[in-house]
KOLMI-921058 format. One record per residue (C-alpha): residue number from 1; y, x, z. Coordinates in nm, 4 decimals. Layout:
# residues N
R   n        Y        X        Z
R NUM        Y        X        Z
...
***
This chain:
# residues 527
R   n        Y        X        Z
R   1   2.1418  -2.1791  -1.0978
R   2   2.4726  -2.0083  -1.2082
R   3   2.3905  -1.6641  -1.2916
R   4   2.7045  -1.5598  -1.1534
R   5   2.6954  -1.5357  -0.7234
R   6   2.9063  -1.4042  -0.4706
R   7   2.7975  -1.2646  -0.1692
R   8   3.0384  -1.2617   0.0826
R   9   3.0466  -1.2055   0.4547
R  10   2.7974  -0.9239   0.5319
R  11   2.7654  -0.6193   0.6632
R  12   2.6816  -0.4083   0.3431
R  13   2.4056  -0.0876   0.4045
R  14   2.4234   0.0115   0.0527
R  15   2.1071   0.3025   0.0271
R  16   2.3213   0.6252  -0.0169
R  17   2.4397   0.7006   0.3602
R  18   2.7024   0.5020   0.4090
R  19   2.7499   0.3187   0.7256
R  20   2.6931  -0.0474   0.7438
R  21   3.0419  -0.1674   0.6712
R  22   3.2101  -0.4962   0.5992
R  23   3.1636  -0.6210   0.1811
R  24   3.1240  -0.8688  -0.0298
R  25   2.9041  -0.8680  -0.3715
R  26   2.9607  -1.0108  -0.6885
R  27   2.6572  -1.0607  -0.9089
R  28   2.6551  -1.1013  -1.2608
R  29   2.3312  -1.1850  -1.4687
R  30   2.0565  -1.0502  -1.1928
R  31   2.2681  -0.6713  -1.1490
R  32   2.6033  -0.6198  -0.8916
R  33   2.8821  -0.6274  -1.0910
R  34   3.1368  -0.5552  -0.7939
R  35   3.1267  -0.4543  -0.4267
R  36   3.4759  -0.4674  -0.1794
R  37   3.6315  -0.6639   0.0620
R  38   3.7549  -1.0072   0.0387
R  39   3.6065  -1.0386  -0.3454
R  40   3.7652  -1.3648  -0.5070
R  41   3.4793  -1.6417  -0.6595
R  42   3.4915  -1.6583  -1.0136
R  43   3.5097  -1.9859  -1.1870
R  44   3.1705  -2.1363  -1.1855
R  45   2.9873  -1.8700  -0.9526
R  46   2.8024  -1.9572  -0.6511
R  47   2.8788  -1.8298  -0.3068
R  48   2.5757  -1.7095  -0.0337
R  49   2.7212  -1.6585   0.3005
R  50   2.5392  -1.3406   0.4601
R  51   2.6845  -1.4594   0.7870
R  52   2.7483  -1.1333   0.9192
R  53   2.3703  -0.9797   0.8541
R  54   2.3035  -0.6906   0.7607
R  55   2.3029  -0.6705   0.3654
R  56   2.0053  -0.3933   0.2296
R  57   1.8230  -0.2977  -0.0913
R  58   1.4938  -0.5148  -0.1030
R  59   1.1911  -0.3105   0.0294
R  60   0.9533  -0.0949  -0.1996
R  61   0.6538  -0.1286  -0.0262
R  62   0.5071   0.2207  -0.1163
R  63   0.1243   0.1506  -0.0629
R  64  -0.0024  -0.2165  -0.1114
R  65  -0.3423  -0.3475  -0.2095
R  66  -0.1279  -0.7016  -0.3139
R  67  -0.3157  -0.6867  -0.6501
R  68  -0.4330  -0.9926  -0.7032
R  69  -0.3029  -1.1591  -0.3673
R  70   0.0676  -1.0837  -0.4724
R  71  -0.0378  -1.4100  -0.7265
R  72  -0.0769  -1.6394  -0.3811
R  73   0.2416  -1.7953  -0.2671
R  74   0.1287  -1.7776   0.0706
R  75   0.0945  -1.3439   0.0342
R  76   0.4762  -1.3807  -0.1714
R  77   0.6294  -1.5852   0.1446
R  78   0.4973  -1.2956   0.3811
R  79   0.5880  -1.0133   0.1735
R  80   0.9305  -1.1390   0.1017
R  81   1.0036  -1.2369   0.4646
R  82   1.0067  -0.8757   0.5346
R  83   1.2423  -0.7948   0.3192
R  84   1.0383  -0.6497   0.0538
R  85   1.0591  -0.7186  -0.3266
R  86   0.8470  -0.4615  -0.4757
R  87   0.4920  -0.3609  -0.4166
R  88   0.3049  -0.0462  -0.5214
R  89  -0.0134  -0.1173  -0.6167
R  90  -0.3230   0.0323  -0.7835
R  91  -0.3870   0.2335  -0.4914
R  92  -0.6290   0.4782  -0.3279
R  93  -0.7921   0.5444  -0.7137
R  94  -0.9409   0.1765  -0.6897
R  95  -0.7838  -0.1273  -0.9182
R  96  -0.8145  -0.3232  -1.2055
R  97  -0.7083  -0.1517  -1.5359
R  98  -0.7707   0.0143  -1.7090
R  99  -1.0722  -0.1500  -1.8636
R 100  -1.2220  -0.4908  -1.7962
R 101  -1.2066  -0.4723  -1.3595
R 102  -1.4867  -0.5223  -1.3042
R 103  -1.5656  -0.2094  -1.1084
R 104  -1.2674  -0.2991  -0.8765
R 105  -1.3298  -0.6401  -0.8518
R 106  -1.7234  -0.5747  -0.7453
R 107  -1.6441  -0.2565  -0.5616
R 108  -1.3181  -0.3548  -0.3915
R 109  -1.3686  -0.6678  -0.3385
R 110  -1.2874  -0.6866   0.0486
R 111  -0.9539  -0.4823  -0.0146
R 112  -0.7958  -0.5890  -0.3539
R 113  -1.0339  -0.9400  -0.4152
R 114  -1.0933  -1.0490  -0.7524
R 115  -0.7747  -1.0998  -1.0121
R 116  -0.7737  -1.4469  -1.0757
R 117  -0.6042  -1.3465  -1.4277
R 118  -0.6619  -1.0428  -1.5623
R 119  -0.8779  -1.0196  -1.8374
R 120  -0.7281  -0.7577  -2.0323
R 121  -0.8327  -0.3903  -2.1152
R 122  -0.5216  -0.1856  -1.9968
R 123  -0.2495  -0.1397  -1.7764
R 124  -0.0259  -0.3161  -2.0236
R 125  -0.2122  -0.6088  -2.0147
R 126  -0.2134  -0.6116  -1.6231
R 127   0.1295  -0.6213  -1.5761
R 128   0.1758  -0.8621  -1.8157
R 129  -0.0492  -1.0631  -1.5950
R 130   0.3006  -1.0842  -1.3058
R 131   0.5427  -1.1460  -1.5637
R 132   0.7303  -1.4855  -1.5077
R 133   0.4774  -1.5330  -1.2144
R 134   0.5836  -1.4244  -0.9095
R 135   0.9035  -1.4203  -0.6933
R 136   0.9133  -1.0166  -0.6681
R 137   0.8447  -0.7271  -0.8560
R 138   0.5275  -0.5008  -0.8866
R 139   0.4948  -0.1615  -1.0473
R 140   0.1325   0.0256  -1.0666
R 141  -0.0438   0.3599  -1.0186
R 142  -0.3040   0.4340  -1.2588
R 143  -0.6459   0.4804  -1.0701
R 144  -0.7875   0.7924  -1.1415
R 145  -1.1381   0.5915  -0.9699
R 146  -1.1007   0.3450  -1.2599
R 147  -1.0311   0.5881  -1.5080
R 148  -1.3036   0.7611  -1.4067
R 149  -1.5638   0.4839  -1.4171
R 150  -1.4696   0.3738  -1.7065
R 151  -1.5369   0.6881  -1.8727
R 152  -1.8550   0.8210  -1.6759
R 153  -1.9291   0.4965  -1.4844
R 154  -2.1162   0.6078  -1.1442
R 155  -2.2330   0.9369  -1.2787
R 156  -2.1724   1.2111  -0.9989
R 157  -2.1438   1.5247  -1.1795
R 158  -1.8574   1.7128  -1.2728
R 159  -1.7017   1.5833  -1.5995
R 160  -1.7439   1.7333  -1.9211
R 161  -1.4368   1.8659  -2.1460
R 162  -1.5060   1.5908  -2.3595
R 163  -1.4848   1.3496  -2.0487
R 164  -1.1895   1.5021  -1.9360
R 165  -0.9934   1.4279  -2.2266
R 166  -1.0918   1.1076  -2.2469
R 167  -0.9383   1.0257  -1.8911
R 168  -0.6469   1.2040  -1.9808
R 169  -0.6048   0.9965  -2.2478
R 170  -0.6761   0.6758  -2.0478
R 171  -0.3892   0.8096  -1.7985
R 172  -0.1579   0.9142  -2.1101
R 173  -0.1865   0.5139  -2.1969
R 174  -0.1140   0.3944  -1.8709
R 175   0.1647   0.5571  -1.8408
R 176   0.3018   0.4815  -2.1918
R 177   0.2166   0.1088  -2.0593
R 178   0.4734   0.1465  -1.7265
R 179   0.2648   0.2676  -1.4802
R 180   0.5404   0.4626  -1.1943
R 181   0.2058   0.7354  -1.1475
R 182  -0.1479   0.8290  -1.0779
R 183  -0.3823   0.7382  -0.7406
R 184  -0.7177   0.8985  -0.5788
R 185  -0.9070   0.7995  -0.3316
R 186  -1.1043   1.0843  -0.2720
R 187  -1.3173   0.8992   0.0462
R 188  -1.4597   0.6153  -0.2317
R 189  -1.6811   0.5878  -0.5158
R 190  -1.6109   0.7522  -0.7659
R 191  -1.3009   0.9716  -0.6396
R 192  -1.4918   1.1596  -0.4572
R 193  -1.7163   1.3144  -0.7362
R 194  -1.3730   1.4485  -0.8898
R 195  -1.2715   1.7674  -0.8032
R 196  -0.9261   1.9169  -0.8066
R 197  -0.9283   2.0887  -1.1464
R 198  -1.0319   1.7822  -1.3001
R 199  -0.7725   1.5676  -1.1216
R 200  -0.5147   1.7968  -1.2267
R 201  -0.6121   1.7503  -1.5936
R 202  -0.5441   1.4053  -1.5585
R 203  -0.2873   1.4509  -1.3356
R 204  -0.1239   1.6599  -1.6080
R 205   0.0178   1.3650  -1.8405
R 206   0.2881   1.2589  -1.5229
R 207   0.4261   1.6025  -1.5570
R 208   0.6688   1.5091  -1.8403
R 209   0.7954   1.1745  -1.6659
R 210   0.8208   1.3826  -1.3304
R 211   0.5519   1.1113  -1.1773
R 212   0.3796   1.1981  -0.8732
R 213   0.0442   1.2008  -0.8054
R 214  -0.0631   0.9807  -0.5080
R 215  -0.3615   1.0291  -0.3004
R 216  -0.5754   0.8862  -0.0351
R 217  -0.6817   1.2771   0.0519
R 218  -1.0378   1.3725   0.1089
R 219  -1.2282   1.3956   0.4218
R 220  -1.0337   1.2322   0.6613
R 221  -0.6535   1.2717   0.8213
R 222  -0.5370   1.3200   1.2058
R 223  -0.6461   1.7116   1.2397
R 224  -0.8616   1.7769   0.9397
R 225  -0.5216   1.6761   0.7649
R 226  -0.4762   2.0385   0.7039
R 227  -0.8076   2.0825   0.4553
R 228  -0.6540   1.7275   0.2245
R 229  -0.3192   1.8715   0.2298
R 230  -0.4221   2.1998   0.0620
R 231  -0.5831   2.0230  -0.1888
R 232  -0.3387   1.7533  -0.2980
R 233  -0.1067   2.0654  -0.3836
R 234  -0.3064   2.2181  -0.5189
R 235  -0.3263   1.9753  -0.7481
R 236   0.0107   1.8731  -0.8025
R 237   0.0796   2.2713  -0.8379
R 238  -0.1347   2.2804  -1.1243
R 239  -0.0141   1.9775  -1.3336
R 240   0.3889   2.0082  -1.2367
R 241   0.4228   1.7096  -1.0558
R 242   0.5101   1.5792  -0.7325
R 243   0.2441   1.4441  -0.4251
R 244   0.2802   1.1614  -0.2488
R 245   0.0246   1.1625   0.0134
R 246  -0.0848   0.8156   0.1218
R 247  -0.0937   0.6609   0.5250
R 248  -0.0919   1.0018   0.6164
R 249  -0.2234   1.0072   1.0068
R 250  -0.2013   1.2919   1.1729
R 251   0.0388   1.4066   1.4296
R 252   0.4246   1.4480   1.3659
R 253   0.4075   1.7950   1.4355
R 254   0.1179   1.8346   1.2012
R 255   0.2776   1.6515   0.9408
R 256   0.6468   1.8092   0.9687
R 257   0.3865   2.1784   0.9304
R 258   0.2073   2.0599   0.6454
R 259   0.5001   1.9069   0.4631
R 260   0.6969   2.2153   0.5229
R 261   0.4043   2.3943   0.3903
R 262   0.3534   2.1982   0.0916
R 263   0.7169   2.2644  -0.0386
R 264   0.7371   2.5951   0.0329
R 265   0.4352   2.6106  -0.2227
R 266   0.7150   2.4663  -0.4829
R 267   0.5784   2.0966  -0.4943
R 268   0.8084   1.8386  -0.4047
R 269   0.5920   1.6216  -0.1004
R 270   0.6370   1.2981   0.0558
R 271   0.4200   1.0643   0.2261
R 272   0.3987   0.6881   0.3482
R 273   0.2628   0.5696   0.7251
R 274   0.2211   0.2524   0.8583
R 275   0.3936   0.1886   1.2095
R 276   0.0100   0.0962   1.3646
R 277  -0.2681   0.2814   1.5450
R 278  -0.5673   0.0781   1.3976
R 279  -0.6792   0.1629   1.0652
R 280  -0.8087  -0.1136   0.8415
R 281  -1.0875   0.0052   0.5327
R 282  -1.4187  -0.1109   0.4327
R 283  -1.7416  -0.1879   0.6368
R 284  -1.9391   0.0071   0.4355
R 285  -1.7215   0.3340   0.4418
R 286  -1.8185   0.3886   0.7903
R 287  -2.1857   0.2050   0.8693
R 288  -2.3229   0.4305   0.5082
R 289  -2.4000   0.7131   0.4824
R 290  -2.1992   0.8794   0.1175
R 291  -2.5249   0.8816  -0.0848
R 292  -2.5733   0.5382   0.0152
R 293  -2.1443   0.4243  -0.0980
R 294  -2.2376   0.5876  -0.4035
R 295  -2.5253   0.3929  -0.4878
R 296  -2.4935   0.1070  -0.7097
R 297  -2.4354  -0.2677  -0.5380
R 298  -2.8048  -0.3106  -0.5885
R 299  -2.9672   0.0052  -0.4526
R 300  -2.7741  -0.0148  -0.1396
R 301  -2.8500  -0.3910  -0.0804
R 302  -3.2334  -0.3071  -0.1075
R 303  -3.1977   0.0060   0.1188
R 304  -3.0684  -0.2165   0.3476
R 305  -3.3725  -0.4510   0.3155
R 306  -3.5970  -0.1686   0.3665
R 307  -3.7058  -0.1656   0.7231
R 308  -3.8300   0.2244   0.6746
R 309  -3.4510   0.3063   0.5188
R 310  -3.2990   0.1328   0.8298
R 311  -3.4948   0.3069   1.0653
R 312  -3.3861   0.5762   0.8703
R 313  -3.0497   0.5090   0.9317
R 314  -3.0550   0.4426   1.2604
R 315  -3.2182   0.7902   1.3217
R 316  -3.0279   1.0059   1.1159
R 317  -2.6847   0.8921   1.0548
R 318  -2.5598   0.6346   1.2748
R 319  -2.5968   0.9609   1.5667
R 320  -2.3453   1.1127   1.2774
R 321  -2.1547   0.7341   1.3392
R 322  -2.1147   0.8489   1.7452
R 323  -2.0531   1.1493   1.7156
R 324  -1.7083   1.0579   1.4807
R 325  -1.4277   1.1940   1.6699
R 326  -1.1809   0.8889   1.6180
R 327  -1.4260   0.6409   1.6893
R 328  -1.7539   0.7829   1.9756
R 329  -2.0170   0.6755   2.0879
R 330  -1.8976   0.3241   2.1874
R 331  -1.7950   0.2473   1.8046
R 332  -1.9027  -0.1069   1.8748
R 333  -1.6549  -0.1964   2.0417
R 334  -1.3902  -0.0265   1.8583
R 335  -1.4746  -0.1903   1.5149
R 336  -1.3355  -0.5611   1.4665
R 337  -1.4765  -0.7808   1.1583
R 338  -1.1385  -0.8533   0.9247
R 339  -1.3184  -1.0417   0.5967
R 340  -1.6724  -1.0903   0.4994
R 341  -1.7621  -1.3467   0.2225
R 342  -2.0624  -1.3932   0.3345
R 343  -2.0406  -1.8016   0.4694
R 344  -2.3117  -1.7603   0.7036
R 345  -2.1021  -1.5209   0.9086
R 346  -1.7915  -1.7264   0.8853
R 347  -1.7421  -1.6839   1.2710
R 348  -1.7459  -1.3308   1.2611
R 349  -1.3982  -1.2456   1.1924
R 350  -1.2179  -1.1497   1.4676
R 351  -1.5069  -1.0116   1.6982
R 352  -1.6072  -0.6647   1.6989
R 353  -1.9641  -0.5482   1.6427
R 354  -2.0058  -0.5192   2.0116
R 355  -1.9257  -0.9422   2.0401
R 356  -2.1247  -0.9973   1.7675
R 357  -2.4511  -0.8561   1.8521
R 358  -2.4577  -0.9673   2.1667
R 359  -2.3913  -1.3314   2.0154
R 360  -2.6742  -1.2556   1.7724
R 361  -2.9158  -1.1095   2.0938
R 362  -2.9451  -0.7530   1.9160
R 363  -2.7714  -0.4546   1.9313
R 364  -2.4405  -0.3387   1.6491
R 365  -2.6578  -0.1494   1.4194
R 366  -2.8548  -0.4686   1.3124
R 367  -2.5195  -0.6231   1.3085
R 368  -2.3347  -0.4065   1.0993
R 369  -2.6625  -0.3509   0.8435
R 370  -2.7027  -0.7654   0.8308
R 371  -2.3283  -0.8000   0.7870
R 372  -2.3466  -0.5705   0.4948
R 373  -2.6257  -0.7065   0.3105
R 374  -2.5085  -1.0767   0.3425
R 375  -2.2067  -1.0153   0.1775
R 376  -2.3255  -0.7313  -0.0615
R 377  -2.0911  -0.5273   0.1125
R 378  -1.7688  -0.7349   0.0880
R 379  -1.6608  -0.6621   0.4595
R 380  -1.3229  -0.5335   0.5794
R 381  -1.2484  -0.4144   0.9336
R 382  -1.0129  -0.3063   1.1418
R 383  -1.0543   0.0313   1.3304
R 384  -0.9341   0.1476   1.6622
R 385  -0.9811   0.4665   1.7925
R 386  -0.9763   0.6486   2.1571
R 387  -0.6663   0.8755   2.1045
R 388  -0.4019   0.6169   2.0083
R 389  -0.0862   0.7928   1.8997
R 390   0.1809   0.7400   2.1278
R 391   0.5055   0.5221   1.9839
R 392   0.7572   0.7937   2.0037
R 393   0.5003   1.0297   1.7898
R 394   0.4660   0.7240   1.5732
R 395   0.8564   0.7377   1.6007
R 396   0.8828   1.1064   1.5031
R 397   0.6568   1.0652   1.2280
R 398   0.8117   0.8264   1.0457
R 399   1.1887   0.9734   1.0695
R 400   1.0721   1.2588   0.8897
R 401   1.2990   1.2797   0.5538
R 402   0.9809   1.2869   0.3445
R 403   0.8641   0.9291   0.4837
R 404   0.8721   0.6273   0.2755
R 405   0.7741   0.2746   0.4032
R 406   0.4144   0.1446   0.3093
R 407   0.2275  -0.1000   0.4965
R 408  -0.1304  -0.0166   0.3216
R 409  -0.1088  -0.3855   0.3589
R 410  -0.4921  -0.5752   0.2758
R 411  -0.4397  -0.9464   0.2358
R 412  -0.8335  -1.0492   0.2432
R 413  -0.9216  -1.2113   0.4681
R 414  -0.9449  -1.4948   0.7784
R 415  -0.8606  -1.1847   1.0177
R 416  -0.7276  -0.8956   0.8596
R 417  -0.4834  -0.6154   1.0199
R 418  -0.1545  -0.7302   1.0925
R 419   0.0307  -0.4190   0.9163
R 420   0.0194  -0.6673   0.6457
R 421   0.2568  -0.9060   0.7329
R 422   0.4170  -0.7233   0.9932
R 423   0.4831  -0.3230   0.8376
R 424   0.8375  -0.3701   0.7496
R 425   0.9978  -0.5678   1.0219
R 426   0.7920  -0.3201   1.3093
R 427   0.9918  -0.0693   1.1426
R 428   1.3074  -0.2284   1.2052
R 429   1.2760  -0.4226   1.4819
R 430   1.0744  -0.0748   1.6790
R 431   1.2243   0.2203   1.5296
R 432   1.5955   0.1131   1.4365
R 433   1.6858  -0.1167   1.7043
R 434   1.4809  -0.0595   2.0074
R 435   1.4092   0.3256   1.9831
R 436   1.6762   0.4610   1.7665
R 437   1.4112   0.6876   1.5524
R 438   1.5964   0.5943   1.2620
R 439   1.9418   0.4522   1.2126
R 440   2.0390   0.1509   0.9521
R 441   2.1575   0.3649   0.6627
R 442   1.8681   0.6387   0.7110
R 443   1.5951   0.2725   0.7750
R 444   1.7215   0.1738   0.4308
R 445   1.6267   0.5152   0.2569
R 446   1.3057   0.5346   0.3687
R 447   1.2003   0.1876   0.2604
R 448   1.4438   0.1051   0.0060
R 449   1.6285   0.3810  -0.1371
R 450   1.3512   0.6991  -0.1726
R 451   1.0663   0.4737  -0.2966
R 452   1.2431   0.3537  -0.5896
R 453   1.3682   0.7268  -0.7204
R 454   0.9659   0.8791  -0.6567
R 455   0.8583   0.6023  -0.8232
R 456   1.0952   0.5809  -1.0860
R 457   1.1796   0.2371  -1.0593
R 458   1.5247   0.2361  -1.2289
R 459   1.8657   0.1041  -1.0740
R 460   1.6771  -0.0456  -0.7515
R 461   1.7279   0.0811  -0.4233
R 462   2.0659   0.0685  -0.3875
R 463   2.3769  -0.1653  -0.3898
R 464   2.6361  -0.0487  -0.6025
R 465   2.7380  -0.1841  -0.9376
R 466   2.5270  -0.1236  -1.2160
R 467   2.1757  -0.2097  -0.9555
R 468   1.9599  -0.4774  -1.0127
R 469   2.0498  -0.6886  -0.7277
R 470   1.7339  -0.6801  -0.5081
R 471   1.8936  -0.7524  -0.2201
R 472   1.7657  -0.8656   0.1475
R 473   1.9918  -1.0098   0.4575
R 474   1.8250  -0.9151   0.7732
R 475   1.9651  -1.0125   1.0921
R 476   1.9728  -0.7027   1.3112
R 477   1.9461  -0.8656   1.6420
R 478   1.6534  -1.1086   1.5968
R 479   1.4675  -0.9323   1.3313
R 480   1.0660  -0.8586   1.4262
R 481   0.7133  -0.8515   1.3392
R 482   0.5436  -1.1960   1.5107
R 483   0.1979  -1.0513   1.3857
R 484  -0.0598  -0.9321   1.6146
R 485  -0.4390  -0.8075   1.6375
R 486  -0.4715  -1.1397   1.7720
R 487  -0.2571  -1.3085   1.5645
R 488  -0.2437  -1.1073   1.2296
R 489  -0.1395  -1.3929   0.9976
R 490   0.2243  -1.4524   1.1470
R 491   0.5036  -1.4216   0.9530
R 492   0.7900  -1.1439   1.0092
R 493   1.0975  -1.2841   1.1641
R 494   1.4647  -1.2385   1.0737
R 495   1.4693  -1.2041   0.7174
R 496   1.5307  -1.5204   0.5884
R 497   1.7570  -1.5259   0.2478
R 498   1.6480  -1.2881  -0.0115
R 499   1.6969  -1.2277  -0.3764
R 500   1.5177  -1.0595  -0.6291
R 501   1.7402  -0.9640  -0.9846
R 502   1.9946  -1.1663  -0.8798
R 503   1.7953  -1.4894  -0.8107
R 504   1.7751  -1.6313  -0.3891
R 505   1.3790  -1.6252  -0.3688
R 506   1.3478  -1.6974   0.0004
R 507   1.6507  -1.9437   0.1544
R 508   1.6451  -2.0199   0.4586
R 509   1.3050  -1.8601   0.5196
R 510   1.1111  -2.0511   0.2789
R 511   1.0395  -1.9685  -0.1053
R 512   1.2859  -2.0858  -0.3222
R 513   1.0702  -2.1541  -0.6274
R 514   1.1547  -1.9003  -0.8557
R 515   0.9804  -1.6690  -1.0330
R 516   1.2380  -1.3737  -1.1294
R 517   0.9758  -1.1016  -1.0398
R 518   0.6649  -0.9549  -1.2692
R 519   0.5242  -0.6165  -1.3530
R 520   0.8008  -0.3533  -1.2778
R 521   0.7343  -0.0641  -1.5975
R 522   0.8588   0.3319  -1.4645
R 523   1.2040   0.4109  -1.5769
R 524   1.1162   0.7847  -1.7522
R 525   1.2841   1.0697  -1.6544
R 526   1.2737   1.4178  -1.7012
R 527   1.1864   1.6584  -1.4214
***
């Protein structure tokens, strides 16, 4: 293609408050060289109509476990018909580098799968892995989890000064390698053996960059939000850099209290949430009991062989299981089977415990313990609860100036939650057009425009000359998420010409071919 284009005919929402307003764009070697009205064609350039759509930034999606599935055309087509052409991944403390990924890959299997590429030793080497690959970009946190294992492997104690540094260092590298900042998940193994003075210590190498610190916070959201809040700035107090707090559920009241809070402490705080009331995580997070998560892969699988540890388990801690505010005593019925590789239960996704143990003639504990120990723990699920936040909470939640867009998006498996492939467009299609929550320009800041300054992703997230032109034309009137619980694997509607650096990567709703995207390395900057 020419790698000069014109743009003509849309409805421009450039990213820095502007109202939508009549423009073309000229493009010039994958960055906008102009923006007016009525722009003439230079000799040789191509011409896109926008056909009066709405003309945005392409997305940031600020919390995806795309990983490895961003490598699957079928992941790129759903990702890109929302509108987004950058992911965030190495979430929740949990990914591949640095080191050999094999602790991801074994650990997290049912969320991130297994890289079919990777085979490298650090985060260079990762992103090196989507260069020339993919249609869209993706930029990476360093996982303090990884980091952590790779240093101390599953050891639970505190970490030694020695051990300290060496994690440090790890994140020092990672960052020197690209990576836009550093994740914990402080609900998995081994997150949550790290306490905050030693995740400040490797939080501290950000500090210079001014590179947040991202974290899946400990010990649960909704109202215990209060106790993970404290903590994460604590945290980002003591190294000098900014929080990002990941799917933060709680209620908007809570969260406009606690954000408040956190930046009256001095620590700059924002925080992504997904426009769903289900949650989607591991099997295993739930059904075992921490000791047991902890274990390694092959002490848990014979616990769960043990008939005396099972009857342990069913004693002791799945009356801990009912008695889980979110979830009760009917937690059978609230718990639906996303992805298990186990091929004997095949026909599980889909059903919740409840439906499954009645097929099977025995009651959901069996169910969930069998489940677990066929697939050595590779299950995802998605989680309902009792209280289900009301839409305009939802609503106020996610106009709050300190929200970015993230779909916490999992891509394995035959059933899996439909925030995946449907995040972005709900946004639009619910809180722009139908409930006014949010308006166009303020829409494109929160999942365009903010993303790409916290995460230091350069000249994206806006359309003015100079920006890499990662640009998306969304029709306002028809745009909308087609997935459902029922139907999770439907793709967005709306969004049908898109072009990352310049280059159409969806036409006419269908990938284009090209491969413009790869690894996306921080831009530094100084605090």
């Amino acid at each position: 293609m020419s790698t000069t284009l014109l743009l003509r005919g849309g409805c421009l929402v450039p990213g820095d408050g502007q109202a939508p307003h009549r423009a073309d764009l000229l493009i010039r070697v994958g960055r906008i060289a102009a923006v007016g009205e009525d722009l003439s064609v230079p000799d040789g350039a191509e011409v896109l109509d926008a056909g009066g759509r709405l003309v945005v930034p392409g997305f940031v999606d600020a919390h995806s476990h795309a990983d490895a599935a961003v490598l699957d055309p079928e992941v790129q087509l759903a990702l890109l018909r929302q509108g987004v052409t950058t992911v965030i991944a190495g979430q929740d403390g949990v990914s591949y580098a640095p080191g050999d990924g094999a602790h991801a890959s074994a650990y997290f299997a049912a969320i991130n799968g297994a890289h079919p590429t990777y085979r490298g030793s650090r985060v260079a080497d990762l992103l090196a892995t989507y260069d020339g690959r993919i249609p869209l970009s993706v930029a990476y946190l360093v996982p303090a989890g990884t980091v952590r294992h790779e240093v101390m492997g599953a050891a639970e104690g505190p970490a030694t000064p020695a051990e300290r540094a060496a994690m440090a260092a790890l994140v020092a590298e990672g960052i020197a390698d690209g990576a836009v900042g550093l994740s914990t998940g402080l609900d998995y193994v081994p997150g949550l053996f790290a306490g905050a003075e030693e995740i400040a210590a490797l939080a501290a190498p950000l500090a210079e960059h001014g590179l947040p610190y991202v974290t899946h916070m400990r010990g649960g959201y909704e109202h215990n939000a209060r106790v993970g809040v404290e903590e994460a700035v604590a945290i980002g107090k003591a190294a000098g850099v900014p929080v990002h707090i990941s799917h933060f559920h709680t209620p908007a009241a809570e969260a406009e209290r606690l954000i408040s809070w956190a930046r009256e402490q001095g620590v700059a705080t924002t925080f992504d949430a997904y426009p769903y009331t289900r949650g989607c995580s591991l099997l295993a997070m739930t059904m075992l009991p921490p000791a047991l998560n902890a274990a390694p892969v092959g002490e848990a699988l014979a616990a769960l062989a043990d008939p005396a540890e099972r009857r342990r388990l069913r004693e002791d801690w799945f009356p801990q299981v009912a008695r889980n505010p979110s979830l009760g005593p009917d937690w059978p019925e609230l718990i639906t089977i996303a992805h298990t590789s186990a091929p004997e239960h095949a026909w599980t996704p889909g059903l919740t415990l409840a439906e499954i143990a009645a097929r099977r003639g025995g009651d959901a504990v069996d169910a969930a313990l069998d489940l677990l120990r066929a697939a050595r723990l590779d299950v995802n699920v998605v989680m309902a609860v009792h209280d289900q936040r009301p839409v305009s909470d939802l609503g106020r939640l996610i106009s709050h100036p300190a929200h970015l867009g993230g779909s916490d998006g999992i891509f394995v498996g035959a059933h899996p939650h439909p925030r995946a492939r449907g995040t972005f467009a709900a946004y639009l299609a619910t809180y722009v057009r139908e409930r006014g929550d949010l308006d166009w320009p303020a829409a494109v800041q929160h999942l365009a425009t903010s993303a790409a300054d916290v995460f230091a992703l350069g000249d994206r997230g806006q359309l003015r000359p100079g920006a890499v032109a990662d640009i998306a034309l969304v029709d306002p009137a028809a745009v909308r998420e087609a997935a459902t619980y029922e139907d999770p694997l439907a793709l967005a509607e709306g969004i049908d010409d898109v072009l990352v650096a310049g280059t159409p990567v969806l036409a006419g709703g269908r990938l284009t071919g090209a491969l413009p995207g790869g690894g996306l390395r921080a831009v530094p900057r100084r605090p």
